[in-house]
N, C-alpha and C positions, 0 to 999 in steps of 0.2 A: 368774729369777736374774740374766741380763745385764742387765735392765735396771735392778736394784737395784746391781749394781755401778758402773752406767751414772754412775748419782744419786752414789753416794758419790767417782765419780771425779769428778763438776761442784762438788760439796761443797768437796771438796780442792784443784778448781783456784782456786773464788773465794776460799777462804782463804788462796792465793799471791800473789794479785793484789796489783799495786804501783802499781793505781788508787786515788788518794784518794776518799775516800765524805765526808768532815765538810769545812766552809770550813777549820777551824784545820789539819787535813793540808794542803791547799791550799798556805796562806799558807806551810806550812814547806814544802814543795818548794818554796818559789818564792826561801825566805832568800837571798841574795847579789843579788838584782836589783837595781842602782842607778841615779840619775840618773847621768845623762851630764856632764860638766862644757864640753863642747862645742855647739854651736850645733845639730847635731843630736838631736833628743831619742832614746832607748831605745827601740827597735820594740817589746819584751817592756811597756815601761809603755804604749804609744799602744795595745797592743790589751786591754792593762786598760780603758783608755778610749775605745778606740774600741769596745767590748763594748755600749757603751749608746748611747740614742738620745736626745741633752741640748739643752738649749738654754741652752746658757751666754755669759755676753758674751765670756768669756775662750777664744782658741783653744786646742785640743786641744795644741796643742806645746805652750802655753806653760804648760799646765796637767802635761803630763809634767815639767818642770823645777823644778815648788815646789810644788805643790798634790795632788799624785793617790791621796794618804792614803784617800779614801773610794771612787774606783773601784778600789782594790785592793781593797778588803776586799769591795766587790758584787760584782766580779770572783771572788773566791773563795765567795764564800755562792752566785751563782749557778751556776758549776762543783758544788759540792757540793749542787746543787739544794734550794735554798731559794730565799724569795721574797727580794727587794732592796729597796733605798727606792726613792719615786717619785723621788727625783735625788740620785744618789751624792755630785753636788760640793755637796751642802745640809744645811750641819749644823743645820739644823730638821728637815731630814728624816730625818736619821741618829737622831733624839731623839725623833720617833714612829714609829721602825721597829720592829717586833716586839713583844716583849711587855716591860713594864719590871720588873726584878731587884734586891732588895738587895744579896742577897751571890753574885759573880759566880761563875760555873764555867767552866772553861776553851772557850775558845768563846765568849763571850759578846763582844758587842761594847761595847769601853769609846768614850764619845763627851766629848771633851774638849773644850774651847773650839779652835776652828781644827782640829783632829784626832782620826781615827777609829783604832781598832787593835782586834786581836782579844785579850783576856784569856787571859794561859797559865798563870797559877798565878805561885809566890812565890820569891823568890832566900833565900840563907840569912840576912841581913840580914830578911828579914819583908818588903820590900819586894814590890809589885808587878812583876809581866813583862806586858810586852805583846807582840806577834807582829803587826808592822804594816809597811807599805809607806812610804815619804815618810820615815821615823822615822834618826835618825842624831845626829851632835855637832856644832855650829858649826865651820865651818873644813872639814869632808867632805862627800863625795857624798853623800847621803840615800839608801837602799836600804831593803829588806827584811830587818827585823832583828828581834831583840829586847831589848826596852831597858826598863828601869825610870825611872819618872819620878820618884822618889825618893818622896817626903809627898804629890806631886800628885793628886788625887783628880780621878776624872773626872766631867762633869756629871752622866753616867746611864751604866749598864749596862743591855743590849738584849739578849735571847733571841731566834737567830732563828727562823724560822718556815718549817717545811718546807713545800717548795711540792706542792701536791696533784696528780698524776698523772691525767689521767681518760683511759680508754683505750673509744674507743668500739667496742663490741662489733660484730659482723656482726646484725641482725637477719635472721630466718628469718618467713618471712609464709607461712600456710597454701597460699599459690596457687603456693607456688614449690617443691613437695618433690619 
């Protein structure tokens, strides 16, 4: 009996939990993060980007200040463990990520020319929402928002691809009992 009540008290606790499990939770805790308008870049974007191991000609600041659309979104699909592309700042690679999608579900990754964002479903206009990082209006900080790009259509919608867990067992050899 205790220890059935045991189970239903761990049942109850992880349905409290106010840990994200999916990248699209992710990316909404993360809404308000912005570029900096300062010579300093955003520590909360450099460890988006310092999360990965790149080899870019562009350095990491400078890539916090205009460009970090795509290590946000790996940033969050790897948090939420799935697998990532082979280079967040490569929208070739954002375009063979996952599996490719006609019609998007929320979560999905839309891959735009120059920018990445996660797919959140539709504003009342029918228009698309996106939930992305870098994303903003001319004239403002760029942050973590969600923005419709109006008729823009993106090149491809990308399902990601949960990363597989392998947990290696204890082996037991008959000479050791």
């Amino acid at each position: 009996m205790r220890c059935y009540l045991f189970v239903l008290l761990l049942i109850a606790l992880a349905g409290c939990s106010k840990i994200p499990h999916r990248p699209l939770e992710w990316a909404e805790h993360e809404i308000g993060v912005q570029t900096w308008m300062e010579a300093r870049p955003n520590p909360r974007i450099m460890e988006y980007i310092n999360a990965f191991a790149i080899s870019a000609a562009t350095p990491p600041e400078e890539i916090a200040h205009e460009d970090w659309c795509g290590f946000f979104a790996a940033w969050c699909l790897k948090k939420g463990g799935y697998l990532t592309p082979q280079n967040p700042y490569s929208m070739t690679s954002w375009c063979h990520y996952g599996e490719d999608v006609d019609i998007p579900q929320p979560g999905d990754v839309a891959v735009f020319w120059g920018h990445v964002a996660f797919y959140s479903g539709h504003n009342a206009r029918g228009e698309r929402i996106y939930l992305g990082g870098d994303q903003g209006h001319a004239g403002h900080p760029t942050a973590v928002c969600r923005l419709s790009f109006g008729q823009d259509e993106p090149l491809c919608y990308r399902r990601p691809i949960k990363a597989a867990i392998y947990t290696k067992l204890p082996t037991v050899s008959p000479n050791n009992s």
